[in-house]
C-alpha positions in Angstrom: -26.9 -122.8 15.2 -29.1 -120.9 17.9 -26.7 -121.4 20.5 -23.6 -119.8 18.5 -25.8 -117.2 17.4 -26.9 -116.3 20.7 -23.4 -116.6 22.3 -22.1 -113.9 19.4 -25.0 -111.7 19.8 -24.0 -111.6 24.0 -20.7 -111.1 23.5 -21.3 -108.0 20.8 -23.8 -106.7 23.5 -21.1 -106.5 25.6 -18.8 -104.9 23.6 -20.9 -101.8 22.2 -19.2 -98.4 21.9 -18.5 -95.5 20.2 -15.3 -95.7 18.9 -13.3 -98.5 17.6 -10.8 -98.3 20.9 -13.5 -98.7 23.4 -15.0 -101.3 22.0 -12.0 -103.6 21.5 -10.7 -102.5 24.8 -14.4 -104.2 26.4 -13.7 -107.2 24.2 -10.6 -108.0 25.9 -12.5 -107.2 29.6 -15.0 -109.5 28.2 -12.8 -112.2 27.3 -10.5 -111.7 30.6 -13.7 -112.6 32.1 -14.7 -116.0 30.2 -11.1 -117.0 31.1 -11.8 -116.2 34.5 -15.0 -118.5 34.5 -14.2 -120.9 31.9 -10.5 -121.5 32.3 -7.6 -120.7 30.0 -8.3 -121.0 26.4 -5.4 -123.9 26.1 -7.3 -126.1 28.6 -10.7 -125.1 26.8 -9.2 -126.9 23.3 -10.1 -129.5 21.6 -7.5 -132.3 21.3 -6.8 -133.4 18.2 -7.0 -130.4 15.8 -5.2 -132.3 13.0 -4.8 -131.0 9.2 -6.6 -134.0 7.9 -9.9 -133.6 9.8 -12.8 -132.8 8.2 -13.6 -129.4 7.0 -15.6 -127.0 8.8 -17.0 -123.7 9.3 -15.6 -123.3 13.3 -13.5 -120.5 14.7 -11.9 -121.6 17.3 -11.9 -118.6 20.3 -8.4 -119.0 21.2 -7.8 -117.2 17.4 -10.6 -114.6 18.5 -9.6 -113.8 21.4 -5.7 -113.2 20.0 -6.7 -111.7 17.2 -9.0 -109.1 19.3 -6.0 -108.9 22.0 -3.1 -108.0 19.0 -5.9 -105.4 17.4 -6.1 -103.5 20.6 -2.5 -103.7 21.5 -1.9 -102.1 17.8 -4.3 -99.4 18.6 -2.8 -98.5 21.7 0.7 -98.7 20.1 -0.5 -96.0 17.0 -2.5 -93.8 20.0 1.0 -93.8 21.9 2.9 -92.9 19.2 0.9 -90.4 17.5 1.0 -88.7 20.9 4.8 -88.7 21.1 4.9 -86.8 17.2 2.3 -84.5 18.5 3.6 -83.6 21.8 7.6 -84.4 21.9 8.8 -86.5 24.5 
């Protein structure tokens, strides 16, 4: 329990800004960097993740780091296009 606490507490340390933007835009850095050390999040996987395994209370970081990677993409899409309305092509 320490160590998960710990490794979330680093990672949010990481990722402190102002806006929502910024902040999403250093998770990705961040994560671009644990791949970097740690090796592709498909390598980094358990085998095994069946249906029918017992229940638990895990987040698997492949589905964080997606999730994290498809929030800032969608930020950057609305920041794009709200730029276009506002200014024309």
């Amino acid at each position: 329990m320490l160590q998960d606490c710990l490794q979330s507490g680093v990672l949010a340390m990481m990722t402190i800004a102002e806006d929502r933007k910024e902040t999403l835009s250093q998770m990705v850095d961040a994560f671009k960097f644990i791949e970097q050390q740690a090796g592709l999040v498909n390598a980094l996987s358990e085998p095994g993740n069946m249906i029918d395994e017992a229940r638990s209370d895990e987040v698997k970081i492949a589905d964080v780091m997606s999730s994290i990677r498809l929030l800032h993409k969608s930020i950057l899409k609305k920041e794009q296009k709200e730029k276009l309305m506002k200014y024309g092509n």
